[in-house]
VEXKOL-675913 format. One record per residue (C-alpha): residue number from 1; chain; x, y, z. Coordinates in pm, 1 decimal, m for minus. Layout:
<pts>
   num   cadena          X          Y          Z
   NUM        A          X          Y          Z
...
</pts>
This chain:
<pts>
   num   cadena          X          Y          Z
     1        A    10970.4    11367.5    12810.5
     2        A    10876.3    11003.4    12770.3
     3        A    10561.6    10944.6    12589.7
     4        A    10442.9    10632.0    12758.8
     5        A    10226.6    10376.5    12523.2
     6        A     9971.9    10258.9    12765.6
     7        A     9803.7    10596.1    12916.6
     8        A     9664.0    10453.0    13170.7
     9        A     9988.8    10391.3    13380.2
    10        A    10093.1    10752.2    13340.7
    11        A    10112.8    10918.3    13722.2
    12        A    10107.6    11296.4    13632.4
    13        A     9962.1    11590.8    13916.5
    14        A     9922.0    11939.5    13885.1
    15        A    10178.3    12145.4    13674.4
    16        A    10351.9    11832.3    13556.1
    17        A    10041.8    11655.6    13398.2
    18        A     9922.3    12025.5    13251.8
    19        A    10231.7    12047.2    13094.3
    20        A    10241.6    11658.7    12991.7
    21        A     9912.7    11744.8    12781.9
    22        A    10042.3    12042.5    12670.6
    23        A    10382.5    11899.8    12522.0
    24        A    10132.5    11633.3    12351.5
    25        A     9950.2    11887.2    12216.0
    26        A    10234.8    12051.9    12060.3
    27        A    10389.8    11703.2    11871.3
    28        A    10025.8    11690.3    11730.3
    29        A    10037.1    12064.5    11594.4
    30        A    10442.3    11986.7    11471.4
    31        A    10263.2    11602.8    11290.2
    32        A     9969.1    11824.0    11130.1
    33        A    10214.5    12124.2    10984.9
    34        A    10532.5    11994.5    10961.9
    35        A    10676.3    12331.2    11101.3
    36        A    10538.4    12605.5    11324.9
    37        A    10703.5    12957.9    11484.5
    38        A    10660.8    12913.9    11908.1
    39        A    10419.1    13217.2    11901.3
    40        A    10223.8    13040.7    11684.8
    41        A    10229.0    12728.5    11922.0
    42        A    10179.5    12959.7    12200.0
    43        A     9852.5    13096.6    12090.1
    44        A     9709.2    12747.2    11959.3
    45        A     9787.2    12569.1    12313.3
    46        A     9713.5    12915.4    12492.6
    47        A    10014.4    12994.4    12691.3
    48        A    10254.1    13226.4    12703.0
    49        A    10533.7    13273.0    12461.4
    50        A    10801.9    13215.4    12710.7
    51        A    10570.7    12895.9    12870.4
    52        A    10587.7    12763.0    12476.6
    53        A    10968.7    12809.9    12436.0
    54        A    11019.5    12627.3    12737.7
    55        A    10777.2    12336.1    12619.0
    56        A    10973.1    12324.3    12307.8
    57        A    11337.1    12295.8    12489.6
    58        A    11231.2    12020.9    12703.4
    59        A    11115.0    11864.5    12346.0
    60        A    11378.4    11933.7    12230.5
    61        A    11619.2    11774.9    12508.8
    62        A    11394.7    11418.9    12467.2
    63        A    11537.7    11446.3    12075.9
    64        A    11198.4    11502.4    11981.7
    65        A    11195.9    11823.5    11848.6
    66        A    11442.7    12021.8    11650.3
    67        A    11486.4    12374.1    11497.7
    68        A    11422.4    12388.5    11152.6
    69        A    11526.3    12763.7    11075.8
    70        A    11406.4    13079.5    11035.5
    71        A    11029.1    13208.3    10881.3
    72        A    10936.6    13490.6    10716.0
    73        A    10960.8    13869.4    10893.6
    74        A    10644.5    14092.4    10980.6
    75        A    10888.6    14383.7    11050.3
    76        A    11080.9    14253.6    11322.6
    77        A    11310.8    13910.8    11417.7
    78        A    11232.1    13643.2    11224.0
    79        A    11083.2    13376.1    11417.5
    80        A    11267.3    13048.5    11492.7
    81        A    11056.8    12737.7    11287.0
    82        A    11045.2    12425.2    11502.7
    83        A    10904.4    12091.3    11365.8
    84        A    10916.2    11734.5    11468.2
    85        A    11323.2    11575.4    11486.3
    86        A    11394.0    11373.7    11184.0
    87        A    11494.8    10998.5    11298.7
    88        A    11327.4    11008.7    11646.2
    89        A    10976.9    10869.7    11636.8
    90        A    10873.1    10553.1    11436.7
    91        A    10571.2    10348.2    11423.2
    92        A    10551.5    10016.7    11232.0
    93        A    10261.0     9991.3    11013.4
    94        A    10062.3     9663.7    10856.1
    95        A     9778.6     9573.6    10614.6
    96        A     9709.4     9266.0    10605.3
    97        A     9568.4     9089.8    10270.6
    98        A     9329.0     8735.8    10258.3
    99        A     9675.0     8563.0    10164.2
   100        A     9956.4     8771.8    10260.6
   101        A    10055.2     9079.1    10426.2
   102        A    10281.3     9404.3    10403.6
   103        A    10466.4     9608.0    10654.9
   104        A    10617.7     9951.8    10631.1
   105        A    10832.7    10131.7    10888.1
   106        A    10726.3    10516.3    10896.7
   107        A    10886.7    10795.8    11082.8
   108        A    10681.4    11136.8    11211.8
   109        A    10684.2    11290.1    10864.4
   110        A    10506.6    11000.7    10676.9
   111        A    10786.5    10896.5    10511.1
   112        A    10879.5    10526.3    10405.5
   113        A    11205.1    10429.2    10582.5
   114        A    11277.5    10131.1    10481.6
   115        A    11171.5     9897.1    10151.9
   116        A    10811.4     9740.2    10247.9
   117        A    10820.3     9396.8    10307.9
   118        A    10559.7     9102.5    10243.0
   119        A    10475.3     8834.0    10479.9
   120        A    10268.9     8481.0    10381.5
   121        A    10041.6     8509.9    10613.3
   122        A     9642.0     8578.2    10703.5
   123        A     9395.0     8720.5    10956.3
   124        A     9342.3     8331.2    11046.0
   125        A     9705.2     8227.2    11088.2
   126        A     9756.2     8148.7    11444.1
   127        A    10093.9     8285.2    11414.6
   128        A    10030.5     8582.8    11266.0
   129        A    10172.3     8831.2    11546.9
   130        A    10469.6     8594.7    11561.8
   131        A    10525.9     8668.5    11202.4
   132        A    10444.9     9023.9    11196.7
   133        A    10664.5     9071.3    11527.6
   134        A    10983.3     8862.2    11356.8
   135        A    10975.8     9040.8    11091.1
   136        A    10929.0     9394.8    11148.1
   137        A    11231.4     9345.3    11417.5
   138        A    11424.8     9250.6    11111.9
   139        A    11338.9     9524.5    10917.1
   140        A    11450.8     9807.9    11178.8
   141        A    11795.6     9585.4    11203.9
   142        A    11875.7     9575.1    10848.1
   143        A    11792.8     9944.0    10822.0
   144        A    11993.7    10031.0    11184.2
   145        A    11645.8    10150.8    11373.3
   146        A    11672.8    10150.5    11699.5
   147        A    11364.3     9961.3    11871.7
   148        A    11358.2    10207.8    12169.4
   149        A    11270.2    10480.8    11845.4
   150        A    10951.2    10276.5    11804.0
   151        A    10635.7    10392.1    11965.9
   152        A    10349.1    10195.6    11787.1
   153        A    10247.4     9951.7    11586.4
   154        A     9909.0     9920.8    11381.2
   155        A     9748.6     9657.2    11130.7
   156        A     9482.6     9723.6    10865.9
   157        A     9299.9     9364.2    10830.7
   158        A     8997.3     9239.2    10643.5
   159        A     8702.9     9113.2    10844.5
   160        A     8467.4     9309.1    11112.8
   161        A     8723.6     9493.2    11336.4
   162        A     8603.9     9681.6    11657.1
   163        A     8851.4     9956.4    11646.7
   164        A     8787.9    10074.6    11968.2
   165        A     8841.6     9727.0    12152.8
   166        A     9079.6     9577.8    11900.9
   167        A     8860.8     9294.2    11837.2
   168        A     8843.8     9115.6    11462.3
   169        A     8515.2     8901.1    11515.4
   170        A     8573.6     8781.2    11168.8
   171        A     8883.4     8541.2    11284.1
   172        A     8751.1     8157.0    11320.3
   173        A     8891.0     8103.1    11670.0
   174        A     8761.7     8370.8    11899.6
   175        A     9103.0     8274.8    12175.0
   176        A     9270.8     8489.6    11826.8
   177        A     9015.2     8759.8    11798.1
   178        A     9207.3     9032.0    12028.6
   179        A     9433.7     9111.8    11736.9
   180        A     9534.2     9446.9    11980.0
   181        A     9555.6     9282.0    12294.5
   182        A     9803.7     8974.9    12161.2
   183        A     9989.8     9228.2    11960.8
   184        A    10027.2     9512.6    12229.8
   185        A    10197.2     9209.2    12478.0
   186        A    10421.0     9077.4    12230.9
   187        A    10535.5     9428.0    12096.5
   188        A    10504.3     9606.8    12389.0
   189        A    10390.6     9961.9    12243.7
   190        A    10081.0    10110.6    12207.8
   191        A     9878.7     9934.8    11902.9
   192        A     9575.1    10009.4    11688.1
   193        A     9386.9     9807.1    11439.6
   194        A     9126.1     9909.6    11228.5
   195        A     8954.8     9748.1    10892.6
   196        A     9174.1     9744.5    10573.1
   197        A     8868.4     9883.2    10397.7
   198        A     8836.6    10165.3    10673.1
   199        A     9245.0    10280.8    10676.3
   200        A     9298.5    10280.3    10268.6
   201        A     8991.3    10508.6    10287.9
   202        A     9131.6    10708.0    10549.1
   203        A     9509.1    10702.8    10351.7
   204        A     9310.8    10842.0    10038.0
   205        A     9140.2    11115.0    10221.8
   206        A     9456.6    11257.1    10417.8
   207        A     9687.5    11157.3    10138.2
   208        A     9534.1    11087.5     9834.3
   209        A     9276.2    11089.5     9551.6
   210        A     9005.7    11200.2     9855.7
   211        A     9208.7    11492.2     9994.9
   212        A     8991.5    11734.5    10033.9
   213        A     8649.2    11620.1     9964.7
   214        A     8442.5    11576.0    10274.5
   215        A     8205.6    11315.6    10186.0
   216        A     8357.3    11049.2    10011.0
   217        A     8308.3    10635.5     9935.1
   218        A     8654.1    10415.5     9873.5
   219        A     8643.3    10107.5     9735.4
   220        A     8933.9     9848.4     9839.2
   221        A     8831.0     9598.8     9502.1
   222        A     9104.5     9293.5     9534.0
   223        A     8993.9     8936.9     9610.7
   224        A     8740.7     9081.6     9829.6
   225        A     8563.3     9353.7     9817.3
   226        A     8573.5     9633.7    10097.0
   227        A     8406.0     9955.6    10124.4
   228        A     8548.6    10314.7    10337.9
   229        A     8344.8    10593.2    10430.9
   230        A     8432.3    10974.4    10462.3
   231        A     8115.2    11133.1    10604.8
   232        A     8130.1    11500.4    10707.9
   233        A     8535.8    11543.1    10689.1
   234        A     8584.7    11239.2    10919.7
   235        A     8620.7    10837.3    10894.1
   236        A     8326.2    10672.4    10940.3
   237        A     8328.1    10381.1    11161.7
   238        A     7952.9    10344.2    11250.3
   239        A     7814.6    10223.9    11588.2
   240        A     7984.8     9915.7    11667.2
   241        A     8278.1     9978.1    11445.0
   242        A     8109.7     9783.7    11101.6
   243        A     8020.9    10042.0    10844.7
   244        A     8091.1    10006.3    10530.5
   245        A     7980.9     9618.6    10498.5
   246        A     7764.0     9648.5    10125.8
   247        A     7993.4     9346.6    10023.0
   248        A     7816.5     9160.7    10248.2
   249        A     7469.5     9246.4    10152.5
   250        A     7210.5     9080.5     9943.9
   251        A     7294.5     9117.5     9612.9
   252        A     7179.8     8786.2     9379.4
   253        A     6910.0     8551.4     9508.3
   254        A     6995.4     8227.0     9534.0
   255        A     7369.0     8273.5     9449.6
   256        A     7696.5     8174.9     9516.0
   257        A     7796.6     8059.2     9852.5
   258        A     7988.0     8386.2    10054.9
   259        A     8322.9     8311.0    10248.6
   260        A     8059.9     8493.2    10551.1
   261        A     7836.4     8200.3    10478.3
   262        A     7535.6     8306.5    10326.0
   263        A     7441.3     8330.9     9975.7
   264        A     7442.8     8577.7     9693.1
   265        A     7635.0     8890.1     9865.2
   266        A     7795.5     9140.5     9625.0
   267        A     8144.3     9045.1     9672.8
   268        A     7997.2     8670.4     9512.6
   269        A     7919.6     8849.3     9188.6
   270        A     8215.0     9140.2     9121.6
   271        A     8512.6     9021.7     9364.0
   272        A     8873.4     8978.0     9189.2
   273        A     8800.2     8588.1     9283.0
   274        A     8477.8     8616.4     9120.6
   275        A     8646.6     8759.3     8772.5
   276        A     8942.5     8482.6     8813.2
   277        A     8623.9     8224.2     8835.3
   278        A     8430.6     8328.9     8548.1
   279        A     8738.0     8349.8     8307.2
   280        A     8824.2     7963.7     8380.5
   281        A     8478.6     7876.2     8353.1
   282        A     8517.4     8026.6     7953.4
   283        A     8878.6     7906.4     7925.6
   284        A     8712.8     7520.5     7956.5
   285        A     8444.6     7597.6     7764.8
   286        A     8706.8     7652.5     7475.5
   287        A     8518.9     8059.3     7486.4
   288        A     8757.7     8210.9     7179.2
   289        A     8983.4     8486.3     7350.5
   290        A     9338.6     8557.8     7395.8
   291        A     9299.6     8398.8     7772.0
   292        A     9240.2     8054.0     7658.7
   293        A     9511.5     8081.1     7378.0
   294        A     9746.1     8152.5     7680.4
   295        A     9613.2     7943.6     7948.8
   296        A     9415.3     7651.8     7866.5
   297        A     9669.7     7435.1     7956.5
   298        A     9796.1     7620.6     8257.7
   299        A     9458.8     7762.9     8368.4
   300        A     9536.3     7798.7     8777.3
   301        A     9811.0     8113.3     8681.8
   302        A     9536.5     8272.4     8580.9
   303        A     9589.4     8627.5     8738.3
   304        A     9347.4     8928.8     8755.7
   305        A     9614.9     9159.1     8526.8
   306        A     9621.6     8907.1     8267.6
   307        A     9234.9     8966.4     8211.7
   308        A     9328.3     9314.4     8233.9
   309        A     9588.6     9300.8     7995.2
   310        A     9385.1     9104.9     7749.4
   311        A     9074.6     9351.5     7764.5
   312        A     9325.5     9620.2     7699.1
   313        A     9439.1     9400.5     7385.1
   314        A     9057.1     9460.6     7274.1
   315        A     8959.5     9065.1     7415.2
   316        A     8605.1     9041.9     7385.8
   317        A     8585.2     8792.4     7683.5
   318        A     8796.4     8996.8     7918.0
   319        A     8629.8     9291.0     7810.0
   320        A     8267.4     9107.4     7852.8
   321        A     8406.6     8993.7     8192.3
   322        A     8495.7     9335.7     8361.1
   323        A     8191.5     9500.9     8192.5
   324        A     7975.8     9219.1     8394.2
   325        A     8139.5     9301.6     8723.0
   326        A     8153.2     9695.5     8673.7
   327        A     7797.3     9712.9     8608.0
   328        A     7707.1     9485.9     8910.9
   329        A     7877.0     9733.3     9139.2
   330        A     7766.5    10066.0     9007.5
   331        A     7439.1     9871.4     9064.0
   332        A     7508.0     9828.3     9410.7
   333        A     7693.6    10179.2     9459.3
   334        A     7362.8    10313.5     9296.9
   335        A     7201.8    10272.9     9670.7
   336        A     7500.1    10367.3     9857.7
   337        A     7499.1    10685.6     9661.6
   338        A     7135.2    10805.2     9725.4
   339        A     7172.2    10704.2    10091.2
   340        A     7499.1    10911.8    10172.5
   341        A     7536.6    11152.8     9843.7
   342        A     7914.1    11171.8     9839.1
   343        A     8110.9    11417.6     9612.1
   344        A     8382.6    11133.7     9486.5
   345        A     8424.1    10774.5     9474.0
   346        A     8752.3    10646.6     9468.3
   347        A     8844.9    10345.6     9392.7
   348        A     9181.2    10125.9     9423.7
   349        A     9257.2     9763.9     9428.8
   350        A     9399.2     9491.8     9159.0
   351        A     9069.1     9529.0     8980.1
   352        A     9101.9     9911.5     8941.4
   353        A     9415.9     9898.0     8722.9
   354        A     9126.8     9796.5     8441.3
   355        A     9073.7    10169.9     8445.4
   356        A     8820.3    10249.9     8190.9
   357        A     8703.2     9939.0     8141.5
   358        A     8540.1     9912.0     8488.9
   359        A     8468.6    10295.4     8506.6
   360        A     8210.2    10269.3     8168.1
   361        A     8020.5    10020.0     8302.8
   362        A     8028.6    10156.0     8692.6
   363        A     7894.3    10510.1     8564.5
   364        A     7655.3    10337.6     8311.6
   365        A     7458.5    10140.8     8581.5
   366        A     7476.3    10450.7     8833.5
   367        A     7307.4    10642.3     8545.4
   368        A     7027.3    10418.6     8499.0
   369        A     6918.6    10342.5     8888.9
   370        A     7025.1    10680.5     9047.1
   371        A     6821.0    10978.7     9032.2
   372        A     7086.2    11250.6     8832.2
   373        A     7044.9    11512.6     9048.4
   374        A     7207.3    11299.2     9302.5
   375        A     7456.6    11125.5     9120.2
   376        A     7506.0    11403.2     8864.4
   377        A     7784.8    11582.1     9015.4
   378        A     7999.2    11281.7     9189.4
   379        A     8360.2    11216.5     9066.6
   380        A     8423.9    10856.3     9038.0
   381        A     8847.1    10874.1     9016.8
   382        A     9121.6    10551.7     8987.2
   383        A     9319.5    10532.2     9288.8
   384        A     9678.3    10662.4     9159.5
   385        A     9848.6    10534.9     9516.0
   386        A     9586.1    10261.7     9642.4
   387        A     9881.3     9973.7     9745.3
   388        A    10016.1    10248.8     9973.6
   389        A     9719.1    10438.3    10121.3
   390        A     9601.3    10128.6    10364.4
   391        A     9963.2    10189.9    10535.0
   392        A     9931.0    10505.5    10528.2
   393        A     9596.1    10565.9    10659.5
   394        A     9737.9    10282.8    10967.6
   395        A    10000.2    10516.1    10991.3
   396        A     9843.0    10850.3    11055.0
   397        A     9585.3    10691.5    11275.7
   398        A     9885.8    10581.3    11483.4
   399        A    10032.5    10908.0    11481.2
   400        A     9719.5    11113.8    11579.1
   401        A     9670.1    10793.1    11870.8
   402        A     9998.2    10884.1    11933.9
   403        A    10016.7    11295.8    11968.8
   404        A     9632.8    11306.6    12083.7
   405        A     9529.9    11433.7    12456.0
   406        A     9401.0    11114.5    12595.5
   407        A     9290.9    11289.0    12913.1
   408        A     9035.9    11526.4    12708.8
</pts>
């Protein structure tokens, strides 16, 4: 069995395309449990046990499938496990920053194969699926991955992505904005793209600090700031593919100009770019603090974690600073929270690693503008594995594209 990347071209009748979906059906039960017994297969596809085992051999004869052992007896043979072959299906997964970007090369079991690597590059470079495409080929090479093993490729980016179309609308020159379209010729596997936002949110709730929790709001806080929704047990993408946009909404009149182009929106007032901003307007003031001490005569290596660090030193004005920007967005998470009443918020991104010293002022302001018997019971957590859960919610969306019955 070949599973072929663009759907449409497959030319299946009869038996053959009932048992094309079926085999499909089976790689997604084998992705979701890792192993399974072939009665167990049997009764979830609804065939017979000998129909299963002979799914599973023809699986297994394409090298994607292997037996994994033995389970446990209920008084008879013990049944024979069968789970997805180790070293047989990859996909190449991106998330794309405002200045760089990242790529990982995962196989079928979610697991990291090789180190990930970072590429200088941005949702507006013209040759971003040049780069992406040079370097992810160089990756399986140095790590002896057959391309052939590949079967899709996906990118997290910043900016209003259209999922379902593979359109970013936020790239300048609109020839650019098919990110799917230019990357599925040059790759030449099937490809999906979703918001960075929208996938760490998703890698949080099947992997992470969300796992479990049904309703949920994830907050991507770096130089932007992006916002992922879990509503009802499944990612929220809204209508046209948007949701989740409260960065861009009005947040101080008559403030600072937006990178969207209009004036005042959240991510002007509690961004990483923002904080970075505010602490060099203090360092040239000559503000007393540990930051200008260090960098008033080297004021652009100003970095996020050095505020961070400082605040954790007891710095007033790094302290001052991250209060300022933690109470501005529990202000703003206030509204989110009495619209959607999720269980957790979870929240990842440089700015997290401030810890408590964004989480005080966050549940402070959602105190004083929620009503408590909304926000009473909501767990606002730290992202433990936030620089990994945008890859990893790219990759399991690939993998579910992948294993899913497209002719449902």
């Amino acid at each position: 069995m070949i599973l072929i990347n663009n759907f449409k071209d497959v030319k299946l009748t009869g038996n053959e395309l009932k048992n094309y979906r079926r085999k499909k059906k089976i790689l997604s039960l084998l992705y979701q449990n890792d192993t399974l017994s072939a009665t167990y297969i049997a009764k979830q596809i609804g065939v017979s046990l000998p129909t299963a085992i002979s799914l599973l051999k023809d699986l297994s004869s394409s090298n994607l499938v292997e037996v994994r052992g033995s389970g446990e007896s209920k008084g008879g043979r013990r049944p024979t496990l069968f789970g997805l072959k180790n070293e047989s299906i990859f996909v190449i997964s991106c998330e794309l920053g405002r200045f760089r970007g990242k790529i990982g090369i995962y196989d079928s079991h979610n697991q990291l194969v090789a180190p990930v690597t970072v590429v200088e590059t941005s949702i507006d470079d013209d040759d971003l699926v040049d780069k992406i495409y040079a370097e992810a080929r160089q990756i399986l090479v140095d790590n002896n991955i057959d391309y052939s093993s590949v079967f899709g490729v996906g990118m997290a980016m910043p900016g209003l992505v259209d999922s379902s179309i593979g359109i970013n609308f936020t790239i300048k020159k609109k020839a650019y904005q098919n990110v799917a379209e230019r990357m599925s010729m040059k790759f030449g596997k099937l490809v999906y793209i979703n918001n960075d936002a929208r996938m760490e949110a998703f890698g949080e709730f099947i992997f992470g600090a969300a796992k479990g929790h049904n309703d949920a709001v994830i907050i991507n806080w770096n130089w932007g700031l992006g916002i992922g929704l879990i509503l009802g047990g499944k990612l929220y993408n809204g209508a046209t593919g948007f949701a989740g946009e409260l960065s861009h909404t009005k947040f101080a009149e008559d403030g600072d100009l937006c990178i969207c182009g209009k004036r005042g929106c959240l991510e002007t007032v509690v961004s990483a770019s923002v904080l970075i901003k505010r602490a060099k307007e203090a360092i040239e003031k000559g503000t007393i603090s540990q930051l200008t001490n260090r960098f008033q005569y080297k004021i652009d290596e100003l970095q996020p974690d050095d505020i961070i660090e400082a605040a954790k030193l007891g710095d007033e004005l790094s302290i001052s600073l991250l209060s300022d920007v933690g109470q501005a967005l529990g202000k703003a998470l206030s509204n989110t929270i009495q619209l959607l009443n999720p269980d957790i918020i979870v929240i990842g991104g440089v700015v997290s690693r401030a810890n408590q010293y964004i989480l005080t002022p966050i549940q402070q302001a959602i105190n004083q503008h929620c009503l408590e018997q909304i926000s009473g019971n909501i767990e606002i957590v730290i992202s433990e594995n936030w620089e990994q859960s945008g890859l990893l919610g790219i990759t399991a969306k690939l993998f579910q594209k992948l294993f899913s019955d497209m002719y449902k």
